[in-house]
C-alpha positions as CSV (number, residue, x, y, z in Angstrom):
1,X,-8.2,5.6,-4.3
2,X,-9.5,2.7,-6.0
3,X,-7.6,3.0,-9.2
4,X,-4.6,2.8,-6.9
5,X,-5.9,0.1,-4.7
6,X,-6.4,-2.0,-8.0
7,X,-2.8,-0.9,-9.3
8,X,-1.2,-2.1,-5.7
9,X,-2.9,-5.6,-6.3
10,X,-2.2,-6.3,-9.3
11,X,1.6,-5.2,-8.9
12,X,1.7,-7.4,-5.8
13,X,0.1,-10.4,-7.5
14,X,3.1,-9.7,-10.1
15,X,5.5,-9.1,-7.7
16,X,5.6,-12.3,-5.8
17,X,4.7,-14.8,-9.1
18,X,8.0,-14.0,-10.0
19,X,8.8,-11.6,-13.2
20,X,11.2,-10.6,-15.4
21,X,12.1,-7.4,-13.4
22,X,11.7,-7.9,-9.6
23,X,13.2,-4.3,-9.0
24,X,11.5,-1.9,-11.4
25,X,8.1,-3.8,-10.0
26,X,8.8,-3.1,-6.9
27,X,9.3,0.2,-6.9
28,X,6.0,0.9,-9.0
29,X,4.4,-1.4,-6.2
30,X,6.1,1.4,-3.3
31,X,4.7,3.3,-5.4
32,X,1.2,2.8,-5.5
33,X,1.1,1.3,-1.9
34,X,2.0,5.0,-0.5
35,X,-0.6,6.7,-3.2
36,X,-3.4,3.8,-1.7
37,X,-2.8,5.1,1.8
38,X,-2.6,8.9,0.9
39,X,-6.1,8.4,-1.0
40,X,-7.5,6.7,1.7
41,X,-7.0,9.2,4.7
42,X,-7.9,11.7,1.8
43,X,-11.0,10.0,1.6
44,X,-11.5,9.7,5.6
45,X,-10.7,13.2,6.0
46,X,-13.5,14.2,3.5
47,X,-15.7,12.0,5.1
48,X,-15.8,13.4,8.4
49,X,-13.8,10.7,9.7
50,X,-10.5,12.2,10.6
51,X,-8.6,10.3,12.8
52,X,-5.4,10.8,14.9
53,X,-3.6,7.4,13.0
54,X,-5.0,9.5,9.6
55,X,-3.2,12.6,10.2
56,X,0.0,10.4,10.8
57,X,-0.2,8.4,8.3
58,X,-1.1,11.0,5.8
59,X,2.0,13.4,6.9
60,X,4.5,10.8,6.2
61,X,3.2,9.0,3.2
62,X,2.6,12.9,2.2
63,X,6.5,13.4,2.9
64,X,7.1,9.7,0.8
65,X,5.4,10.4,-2.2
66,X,7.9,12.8,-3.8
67,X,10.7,10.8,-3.6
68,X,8.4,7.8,-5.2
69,X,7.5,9.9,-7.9
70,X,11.2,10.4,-9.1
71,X,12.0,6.3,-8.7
72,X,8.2,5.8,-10.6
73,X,9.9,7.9,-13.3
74,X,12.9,6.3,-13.3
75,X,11.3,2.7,-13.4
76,X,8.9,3.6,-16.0
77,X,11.4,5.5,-18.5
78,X,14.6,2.7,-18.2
79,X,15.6,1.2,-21.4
């Protein structure tokens, strides 16, 4: 969760100072946005803190994720 929390910063901060490829950054930044919040109710759930908003949020970012993976490919592996 924290890896990924980092990774969604730091593509933000990159993001919005303006790079050379505003697309492919931010789909990586989706990305990682939708792996922060799937880690996180993770982490609430295993903490004995489930919570109705958790169990929402984790079924759609859940249902997200796969579709991310395949543009995070895509991003990652363009010439």
């Amino acid at each position: 969760m924290m890896v990924c929390l980092f990774w969604t910063i730091f593509f933000a901060i990159r993001l919005f100072r303006g790079n050379d490829e505003p697309r492919v950054t931010g789909t990586i930044l989706l990305f990682y946005i939708a792996t922060t919040i799937l880690y996180t109710d993770h982490w609430l759930y295993f903490s004995d803190c489930p919570s109705f908003i958790g169990e929402w949020s984790y079924l759609i970012v859940n249902l997200c994720v796969y579709p991310l993976y395949y543009a995070y490919l895509r991003a990652l592996t363009r010439t």
